[in-house]
C-alpha positions as CSV (number, residue, x, y, z in Angstrom):
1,X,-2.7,-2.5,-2.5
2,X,-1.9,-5.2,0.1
3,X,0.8,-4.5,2.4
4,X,2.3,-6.8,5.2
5,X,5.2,-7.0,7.6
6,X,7.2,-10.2,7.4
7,X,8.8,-11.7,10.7
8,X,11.9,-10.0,10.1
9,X,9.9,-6.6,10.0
10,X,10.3,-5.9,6.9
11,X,7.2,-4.4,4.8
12,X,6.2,-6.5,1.5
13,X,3.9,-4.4,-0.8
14,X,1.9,-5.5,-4.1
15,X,2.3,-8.7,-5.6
16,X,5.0,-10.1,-2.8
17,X,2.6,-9.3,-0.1
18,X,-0.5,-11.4,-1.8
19,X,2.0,-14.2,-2.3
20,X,2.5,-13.9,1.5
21,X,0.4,-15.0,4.4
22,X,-0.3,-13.5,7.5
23,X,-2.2,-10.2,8.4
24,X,-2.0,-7.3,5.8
25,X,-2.9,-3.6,5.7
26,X,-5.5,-3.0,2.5
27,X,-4.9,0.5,1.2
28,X,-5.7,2.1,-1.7
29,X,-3.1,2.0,-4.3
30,X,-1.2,4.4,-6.2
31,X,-2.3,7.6,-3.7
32,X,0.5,8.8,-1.5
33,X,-2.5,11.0,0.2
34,X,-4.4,7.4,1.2
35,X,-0.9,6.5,2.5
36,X,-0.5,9.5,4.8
37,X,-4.2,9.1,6.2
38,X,-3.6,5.6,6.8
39,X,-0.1,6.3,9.0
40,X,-2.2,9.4,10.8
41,X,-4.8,7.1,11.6
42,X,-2.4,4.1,13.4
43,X,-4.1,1.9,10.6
44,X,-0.9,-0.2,9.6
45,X,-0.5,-0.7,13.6
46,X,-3.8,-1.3,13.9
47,X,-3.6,-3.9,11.2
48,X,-1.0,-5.5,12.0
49,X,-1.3,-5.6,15.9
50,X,2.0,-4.2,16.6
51,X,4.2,-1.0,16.8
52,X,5.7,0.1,13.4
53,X,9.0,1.3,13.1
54,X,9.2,4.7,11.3
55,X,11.5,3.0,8.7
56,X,9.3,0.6,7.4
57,X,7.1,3.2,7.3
58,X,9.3,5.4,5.2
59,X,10.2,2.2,3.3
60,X,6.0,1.9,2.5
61,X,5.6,5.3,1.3
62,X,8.0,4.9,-1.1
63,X,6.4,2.2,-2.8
64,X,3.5,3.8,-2.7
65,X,4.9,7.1,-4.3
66,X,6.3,4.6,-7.1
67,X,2.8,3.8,-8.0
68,X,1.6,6.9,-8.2
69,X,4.0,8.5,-10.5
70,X,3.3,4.9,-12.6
71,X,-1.1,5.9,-12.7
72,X,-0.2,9.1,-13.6
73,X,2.5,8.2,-16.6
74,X,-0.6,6.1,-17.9
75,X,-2.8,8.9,-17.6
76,X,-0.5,11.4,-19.5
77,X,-0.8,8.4,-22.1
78,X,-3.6,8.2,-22.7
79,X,-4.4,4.8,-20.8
80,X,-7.7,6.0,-18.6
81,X,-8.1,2.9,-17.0
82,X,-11.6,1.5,-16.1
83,X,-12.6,0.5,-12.4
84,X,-13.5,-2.9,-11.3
85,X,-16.8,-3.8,-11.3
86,X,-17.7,-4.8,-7.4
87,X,-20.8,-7.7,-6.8
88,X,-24.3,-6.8,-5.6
């Protein structure tokens, strides 16, 4: 999932962030855990050259919690889902 911070720092998640320009934060999508290793790291600071306010943090999370508890309704189901093919 693509995440960026608009110039009113506010974070834009999903589909509103790949509508967006400007420099995003690729993290994996639907795993709270990849969240929390990303924000230990400084990666969303690091990707988007600037200090991040613990709110929009907070704000993040909570999409990404929101996906989570979506991949696991479609696992319960039934829906397994298949992973993308990737070139070479």
């Amino acid at each position: 999932m693509r995440c960026r911070l608009s110039a009113d720092e506010r974070a834009l998640c999903g589909a509103a962030a790949m509508r967006a320009g400007g420099r995003g934060a690729w993290i994996c999508a639907g795993a709270v855990t990849c969240f929390d290793t990303a924000v230990r790291r400084g990666a969303f600071a690091r990707a988007w050259k600037r200090r991040v306010d613990v709110a929009v943090l907070t704000d993040v999370r909570g999409v990404f919690g929101h996906a989570d508890t979506q991949v696991e309704q479609s696992r319960s189901a039934g829906f397994a889902g298949r992973t993308a093919g990737t070139k070479g």
